[in-house]
Structures are given as structure tokens and as C-alpha cells.
C-alpha positions as CSV (number, residue, x, y, z in Angstrom):
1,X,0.0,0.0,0.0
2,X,1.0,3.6,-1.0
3,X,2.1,6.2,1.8
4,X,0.0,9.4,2.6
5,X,1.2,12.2,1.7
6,X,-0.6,15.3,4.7
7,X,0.3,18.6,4.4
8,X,-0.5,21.2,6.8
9,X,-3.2,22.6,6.6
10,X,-4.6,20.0,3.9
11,X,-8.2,19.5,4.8
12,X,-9.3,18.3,1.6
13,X,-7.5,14.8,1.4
14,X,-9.4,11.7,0.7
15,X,-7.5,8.4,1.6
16,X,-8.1,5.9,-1.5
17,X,-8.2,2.1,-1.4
18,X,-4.7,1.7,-1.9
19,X,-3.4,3.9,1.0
20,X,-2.7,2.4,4.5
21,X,-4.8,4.2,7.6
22,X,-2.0,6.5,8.9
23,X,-3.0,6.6,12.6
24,X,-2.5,3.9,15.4
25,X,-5.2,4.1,18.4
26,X,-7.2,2.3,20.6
27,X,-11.1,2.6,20.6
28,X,-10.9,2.4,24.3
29,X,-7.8,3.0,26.2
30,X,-6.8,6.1,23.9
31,X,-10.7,8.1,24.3
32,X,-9.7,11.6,25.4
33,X,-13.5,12.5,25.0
34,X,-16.7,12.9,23.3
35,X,-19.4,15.3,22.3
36,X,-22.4,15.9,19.7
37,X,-20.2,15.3,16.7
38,X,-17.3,12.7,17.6
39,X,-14.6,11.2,19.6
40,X,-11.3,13.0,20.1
41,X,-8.1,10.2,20.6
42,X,-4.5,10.1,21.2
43,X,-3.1,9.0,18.9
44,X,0.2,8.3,16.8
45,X,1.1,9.1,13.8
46,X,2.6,5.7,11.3
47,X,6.2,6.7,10.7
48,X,6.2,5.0,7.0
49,X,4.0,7.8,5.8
50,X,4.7,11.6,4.6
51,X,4.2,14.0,7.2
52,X,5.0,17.8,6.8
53,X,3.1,18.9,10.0
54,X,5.0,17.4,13.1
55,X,8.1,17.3,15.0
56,X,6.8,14.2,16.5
57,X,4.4,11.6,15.9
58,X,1.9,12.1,18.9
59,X,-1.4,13.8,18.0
60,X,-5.2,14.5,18.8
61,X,-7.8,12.8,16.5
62,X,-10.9,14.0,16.5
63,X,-12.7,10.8,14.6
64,X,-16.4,12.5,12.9
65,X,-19.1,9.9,11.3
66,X,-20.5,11.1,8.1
67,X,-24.0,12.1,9.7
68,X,-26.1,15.6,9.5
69,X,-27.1,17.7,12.3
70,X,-29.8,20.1,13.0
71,X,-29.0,22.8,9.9
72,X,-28.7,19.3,7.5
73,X,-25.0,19.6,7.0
74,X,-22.5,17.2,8.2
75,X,-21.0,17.7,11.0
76,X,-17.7,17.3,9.9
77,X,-18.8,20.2,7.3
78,X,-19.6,22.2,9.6
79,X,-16.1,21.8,11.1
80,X,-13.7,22.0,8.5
81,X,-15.9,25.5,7.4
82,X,-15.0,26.9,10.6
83,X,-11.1,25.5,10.3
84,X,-10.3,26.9,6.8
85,X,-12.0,30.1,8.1
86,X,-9.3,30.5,11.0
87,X,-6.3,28.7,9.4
88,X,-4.2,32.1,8.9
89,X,-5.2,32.8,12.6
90,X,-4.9,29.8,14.4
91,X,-1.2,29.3,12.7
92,X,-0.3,32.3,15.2
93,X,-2.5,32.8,17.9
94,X,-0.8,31.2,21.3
95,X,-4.3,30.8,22.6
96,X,-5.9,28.7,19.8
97,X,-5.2,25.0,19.6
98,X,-2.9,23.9,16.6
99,X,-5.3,22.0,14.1
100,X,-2.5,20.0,11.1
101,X,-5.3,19.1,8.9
102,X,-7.6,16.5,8.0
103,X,-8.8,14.0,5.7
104,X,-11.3,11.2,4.8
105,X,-11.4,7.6,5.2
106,X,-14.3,5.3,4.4
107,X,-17.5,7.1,6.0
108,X,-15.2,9.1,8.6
109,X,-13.6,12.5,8.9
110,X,-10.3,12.6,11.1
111,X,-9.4,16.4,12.3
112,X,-5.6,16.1,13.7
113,X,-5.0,18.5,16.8
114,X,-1.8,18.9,18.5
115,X,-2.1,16.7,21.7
116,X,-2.5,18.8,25.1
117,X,-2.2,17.7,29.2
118,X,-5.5,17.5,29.9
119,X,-8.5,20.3,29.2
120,X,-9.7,23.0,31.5
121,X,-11.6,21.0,33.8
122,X,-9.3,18.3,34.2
123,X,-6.5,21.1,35.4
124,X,-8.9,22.7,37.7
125,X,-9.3,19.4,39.3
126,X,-5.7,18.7,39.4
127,X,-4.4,22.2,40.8
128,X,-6.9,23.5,43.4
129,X,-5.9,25.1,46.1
130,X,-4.6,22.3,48.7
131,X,-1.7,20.9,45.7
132,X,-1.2,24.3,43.5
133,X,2.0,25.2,42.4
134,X,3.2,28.4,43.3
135,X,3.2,29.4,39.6
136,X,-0.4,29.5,39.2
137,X,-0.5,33.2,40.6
138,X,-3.4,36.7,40.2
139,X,-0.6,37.6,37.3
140,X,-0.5,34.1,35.5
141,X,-4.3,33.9,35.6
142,X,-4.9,37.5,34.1
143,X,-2.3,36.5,31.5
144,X,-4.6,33.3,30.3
145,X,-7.8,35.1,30.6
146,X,-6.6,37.9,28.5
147,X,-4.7,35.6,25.9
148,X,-8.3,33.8,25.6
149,X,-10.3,37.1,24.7
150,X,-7.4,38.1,22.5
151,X,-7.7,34.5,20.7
152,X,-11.4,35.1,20.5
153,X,-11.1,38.5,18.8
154,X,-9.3,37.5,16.6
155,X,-11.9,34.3,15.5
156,X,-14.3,37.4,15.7
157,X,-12.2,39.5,12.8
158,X,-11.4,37.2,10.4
159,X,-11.2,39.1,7.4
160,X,-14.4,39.4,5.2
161,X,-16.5,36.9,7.8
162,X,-18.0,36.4,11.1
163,X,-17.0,33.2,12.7
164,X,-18.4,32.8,16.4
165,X,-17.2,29.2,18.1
166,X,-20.7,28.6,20.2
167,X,-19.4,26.2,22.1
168,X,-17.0,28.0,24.2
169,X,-16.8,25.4,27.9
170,X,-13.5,24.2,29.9
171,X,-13.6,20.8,28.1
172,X,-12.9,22.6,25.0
173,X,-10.0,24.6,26.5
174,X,-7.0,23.2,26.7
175,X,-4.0,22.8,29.5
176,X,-0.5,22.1,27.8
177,X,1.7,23.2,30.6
178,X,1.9,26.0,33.1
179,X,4.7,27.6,30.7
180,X,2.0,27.2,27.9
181,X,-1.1,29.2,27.2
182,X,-4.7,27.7,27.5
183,X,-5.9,27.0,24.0
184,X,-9.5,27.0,22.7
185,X,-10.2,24.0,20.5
186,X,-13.3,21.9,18.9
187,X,-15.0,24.1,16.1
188,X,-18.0,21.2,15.6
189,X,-20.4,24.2,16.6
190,X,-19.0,27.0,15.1
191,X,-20.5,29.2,12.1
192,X,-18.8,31.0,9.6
193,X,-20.7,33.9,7.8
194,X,-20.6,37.1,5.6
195,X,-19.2,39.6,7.2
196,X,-21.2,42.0,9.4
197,X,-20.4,44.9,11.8
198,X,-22.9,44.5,13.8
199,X,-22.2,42.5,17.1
200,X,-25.8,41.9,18.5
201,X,-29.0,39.8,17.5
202,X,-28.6,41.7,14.1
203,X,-25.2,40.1,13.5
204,X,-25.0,36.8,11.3
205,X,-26.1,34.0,13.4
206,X,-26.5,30.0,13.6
207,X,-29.0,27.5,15.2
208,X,-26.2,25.7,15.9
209,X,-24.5,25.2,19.5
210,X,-23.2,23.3,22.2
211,X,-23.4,23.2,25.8
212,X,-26.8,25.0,27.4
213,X,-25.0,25.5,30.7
214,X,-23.0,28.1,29.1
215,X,-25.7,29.2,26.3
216,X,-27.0,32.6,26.5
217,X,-30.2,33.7,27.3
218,X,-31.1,34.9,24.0
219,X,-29.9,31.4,22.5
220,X,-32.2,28.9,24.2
221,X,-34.7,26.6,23.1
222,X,-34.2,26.9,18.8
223,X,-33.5,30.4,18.9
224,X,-30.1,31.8,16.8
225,X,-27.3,33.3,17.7
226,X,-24.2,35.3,17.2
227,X,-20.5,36.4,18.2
228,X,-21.9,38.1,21.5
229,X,-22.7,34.1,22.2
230,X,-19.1,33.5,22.7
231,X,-18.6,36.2,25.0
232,X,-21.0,35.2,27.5
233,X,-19.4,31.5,27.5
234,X,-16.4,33.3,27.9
235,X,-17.8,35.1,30.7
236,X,-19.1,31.6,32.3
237,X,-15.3,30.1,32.2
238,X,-13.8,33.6,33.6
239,X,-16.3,33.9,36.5
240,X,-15.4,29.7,37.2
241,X,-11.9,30.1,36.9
242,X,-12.2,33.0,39.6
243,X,-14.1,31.0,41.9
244,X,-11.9,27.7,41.2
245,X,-8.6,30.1,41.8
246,X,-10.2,32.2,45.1
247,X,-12.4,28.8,46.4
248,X,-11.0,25.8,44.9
249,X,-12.6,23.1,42.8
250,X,-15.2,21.7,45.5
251,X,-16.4,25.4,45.6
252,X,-16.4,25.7,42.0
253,X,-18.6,22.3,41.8
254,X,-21.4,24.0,44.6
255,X,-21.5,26.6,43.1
256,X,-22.3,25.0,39.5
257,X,-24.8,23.2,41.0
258,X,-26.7,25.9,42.6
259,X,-27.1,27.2,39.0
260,X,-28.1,24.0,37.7
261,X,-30.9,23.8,40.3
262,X,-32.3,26.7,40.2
263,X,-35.7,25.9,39.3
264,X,-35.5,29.8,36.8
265,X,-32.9,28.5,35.3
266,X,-35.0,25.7,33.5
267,X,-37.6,28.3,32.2
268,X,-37.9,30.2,28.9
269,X,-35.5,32.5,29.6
270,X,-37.0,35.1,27.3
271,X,-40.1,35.2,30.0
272,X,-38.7,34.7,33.1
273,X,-37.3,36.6,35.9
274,X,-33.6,37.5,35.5
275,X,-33.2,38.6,39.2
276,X,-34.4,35.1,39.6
277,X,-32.3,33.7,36.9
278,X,-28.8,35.5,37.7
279,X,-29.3,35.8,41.4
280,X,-26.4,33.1,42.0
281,X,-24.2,34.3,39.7
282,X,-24.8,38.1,41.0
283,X,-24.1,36.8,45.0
284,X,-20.9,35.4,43.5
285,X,-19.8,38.4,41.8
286,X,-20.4,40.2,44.9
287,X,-18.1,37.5,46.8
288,X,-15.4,37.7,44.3
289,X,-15.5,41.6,44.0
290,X,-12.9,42.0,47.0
291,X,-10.4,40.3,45.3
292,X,-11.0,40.6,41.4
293,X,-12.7,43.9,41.5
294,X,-10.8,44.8,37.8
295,X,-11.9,41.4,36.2
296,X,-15.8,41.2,38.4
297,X,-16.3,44.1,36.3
298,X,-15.3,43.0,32.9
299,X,-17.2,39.6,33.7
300,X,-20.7,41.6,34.6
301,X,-20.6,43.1,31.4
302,X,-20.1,40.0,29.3
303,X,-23.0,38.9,31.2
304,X,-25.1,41.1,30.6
305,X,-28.5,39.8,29.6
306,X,-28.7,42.4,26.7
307,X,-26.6,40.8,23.7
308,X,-25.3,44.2,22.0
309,X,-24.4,45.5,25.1
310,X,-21.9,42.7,26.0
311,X,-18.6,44.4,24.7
312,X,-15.8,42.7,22.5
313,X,-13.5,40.5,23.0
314,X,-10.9,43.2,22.2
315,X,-12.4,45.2,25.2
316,X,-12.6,42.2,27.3
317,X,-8.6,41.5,26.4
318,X,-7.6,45.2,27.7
319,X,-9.6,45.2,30.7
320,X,-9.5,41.5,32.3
């Protein structure tokens, strides 16, 4: 059987009958995780073939079946859309995870990642308060929230589009070191339209997106949504990363699920109460203020129920 010959960036290649499957994993021991749209692996690369995107041969393989989703597109469309749109970005943004290309084999599309520590959560787990390292400090923290707004601005300002992410969550952040920068990864939710200048309900929008928990008000039930999306998630992992650094991660967990139970919470939000709804998160802010007063205050505006009054991830970058 012939080699394969990837080249980065390359999402277009389709492997033929006559090429051997490049990639050595297990279905089992070598699941990272799973969402909506596929199964992310380590994996390793098969030496015999042609490689022009790694050092190594370790990688991340997210594996996506050849099925549609809600808007009748793939989702491994909807991915590789989203991938092309940020390629010139992502090749130079710190903060956004290194994607080497893709290609297709038999009723599968494999997206190759750079291979991280662990995500987000994971970390959080791992480093609260009792076993930190004295590294994770008020300046290191500010350093990755800001390098994650800049990273987002820039998926915001791709030239002549509008890409929003909408599925911004600390599983699809990742940890690659404390000398590293968190990295935001998995586009399976992401749209890519025309460009637009506006930034609110009137920008170009999607039905697609991922995890409710971090979904704005304005985006639940079937109801689209924009780039202002992102930056409430955003908001959601800046307000837990406070509470995880200044509490710890059994704090971070009580606090989630007082969210979660709040009977407002499961309503249309469009109709209920948002005293009701954001009560939790408000007595939190308050808690936190002491201490983060600078970033409480960039973090209340991202969470702002009112989508065009959210600011940008530029102004979220300078203030945080």
C-alpha cells in the first residue's frame, strides 16, 4: 500500500483504497472525549508515511461519522468550514489550539490536533488550592484570561467573515503546561458567515450550538445566535476560573450546582425573571469583587442579559 502524503493545513485529502490508515489508536484506552459530533483520541502518527506537520508523531484525533445535524450539514462540514475560516489565525494565535489538517477515510472525517495535558476542567481538578503550584499566581491567571479574549477577537475579525465558536466550555479549552497558554479547540459548533459589523441579535447567526449550561439567554430553546454568544461563555469560564482560583474546585462544583438547580434557570428564559435567573451568579460576583474587583467588572458586562451590550473581545482582552 501507498504512503500518505498530509500537508498542513490539507483538509481536503481523501485516503483511496490503496493507502494504509495513517493513525495507530485504541477505541478504548486512547478516548480523550466525546461530544455531539465525535470522539477525540490520542493517537500516533505511522512513521512510514509523509508528514509535513509534526516534530513528533503524537497527536489529537478528533474521529467524525458522516451524519447531519440540525441545519442538514455534516458535522464534519460544519467543522472544517470553521477550520479553513481561522487557518491564517490559528497558525499564530498562542491561545488557539494547533489543528495539522484533515482527511477522509471510508464514512469518517479525522481532524488532527496537537495533543495537550488534559482540558480546563481536568487542570482545575488537578491544581486546586490544597496541591497548587506556586506558579499558578493573580498575574499568570490574568495572562490566560486575557490571551483567551485576544484568541477570541481574533476568531471574531477574520477578514471578510463572522466566525463565532458557540461552544466555548472548559472541556474545549485546553492545559498544555503551566509555561503554555490555554488554548480554545473543537470548532464542531461553530459558524462562519458574511461579514457584518454588527455585534448583537442583528449580526449573522446560527442555530447551531453546544453546551446549554454556558448558552446565553437569548440562544435557548431553537432560537439563533451570534458572536456576542461567545462572549457570554467566555464570561461563564472567567467567572469559574475565579471562583476555582479564590475557592478551589469543591467550591467551583457547589457553586455549579446551585445554578443547575435553580428551578429559573430551566424556564424560557425570554419570560422569566432575570433577578431570579442570575441571582447566584450576582451573589458570586459580589463574593469575588474583593479580590478581582478589575476582572468582576469586565465579567458583569459579558453577562449582561442584553446581547449588544456585551462588549468585544478586544475590550474584554484590555480590561481583564
Amino acid at each position: 500500500m501507498s504512503p500518505v502524503d498530509l500537508k498542513l493545513g490539507d483538509f481536503d485529502l481523501v485516503l483511496t483504497a490503496n493507502q494504509k490508515f495513517p493513525l495507530i489508536y485504541d477505541n478504548d484506552s486512547d478516548r480523550i472525549g466525546s461530544g455531539n459530533s465525535g470522539s477525540v483520541y490520542r493517537a500516533t502518527l505511522n512513521c512510514s508515511h509523509n508528514f509535513e506537520v509534526l516534530d513528533n508523531n503524537k497527536v489529537a484525533v478528533k474521529v467524525i461519522p458522516d451524519k447531519d445535524i440540525t441545519t442538514g450539514e455534516s458535522a464534519a462540514t460544519v467543522e472544517i468550514r470553521a477550520l479553513k475560516a481561522i487557518k491564517n489565525i490559528s497558525s499564530t494565535n498562542p491561545n488557539i489550539a494547533t489543528c495539522y489538517g484533515a482527511f477522509k477515510h471510508d464514512d469518517k472525517t479525522y481532524v488532527l490536533f496537537e495533543l495537550a495535558t488534559s482540558d480546563l476542567t481536568s487542570f482545575m481538578v488537578d491544581n486546586s488550592i490544597v496541591n497548587r503550584s506556586v506558579q499558578i499566581n493573580l498575574p499568570w491567571l490574568r495572562s490566560q484570561l486575557r490571551g483567551l479574549a485576544q484568541a477570541l477577537h481574533a476568531v471574531h475579525t477574520v477578514p471578510d467573515k463572522s466566525v463565532f465558536h458557540h461552544d466555548i466550555k472548559p472541556e474545549n479549552i485546553l492545559f498544555c503546561g503551566l509555561d503554555q497558554p490555554f488554548k480554545i479547540t473543537d470548532w464542531g459548533c461553530a459558524g462562519v458567515k458574511p461579514f457584518s459589523g454588527h455585534f448583537g441579535l442583528g449580526s449573522p447567526s446560527s442555530k447551531v450550538k453546544g453546551n446549554p449550561f454556558y448558552t446565553p439567554p437569548e440562544c435557548r430553546g431553537d432560537k439563533p445566535s451570534s458572536r456576542s454568544h461567545d462572549i457570554w461563555s467566555l464570561g461563564c469560564v472567567f467567572l469559574e476560573l475565579l471562583t476555582w482560583y479564590s475557592e478551589g474546585w469543591d467550591a467551583l462544583q457547589t457553586f455549579r450546582r446551585k445554578i443547575e438547580n435553580n428551578p429559573a434557570y430551566k424556564t424560557d428564559w425570554a419570560n422569566a425573571d432575570k433577578s431570579a435567573l442570575l441571582g447566584d451568579v450576582l451573589d458570586k460576583m459580589v463574593f469575588l469583587n474583593a479580590n478581582f474587583t478589575r476582572q468582576i467588572n469586565v465579567i458583569c458586562r459579558m453577562l449582561n442579559v442584553v446581547p449588544a451590550a456585551r462588549p468585544q473581545a478586544q475590550v474584554v482582552a484590555n480590561g481583564i
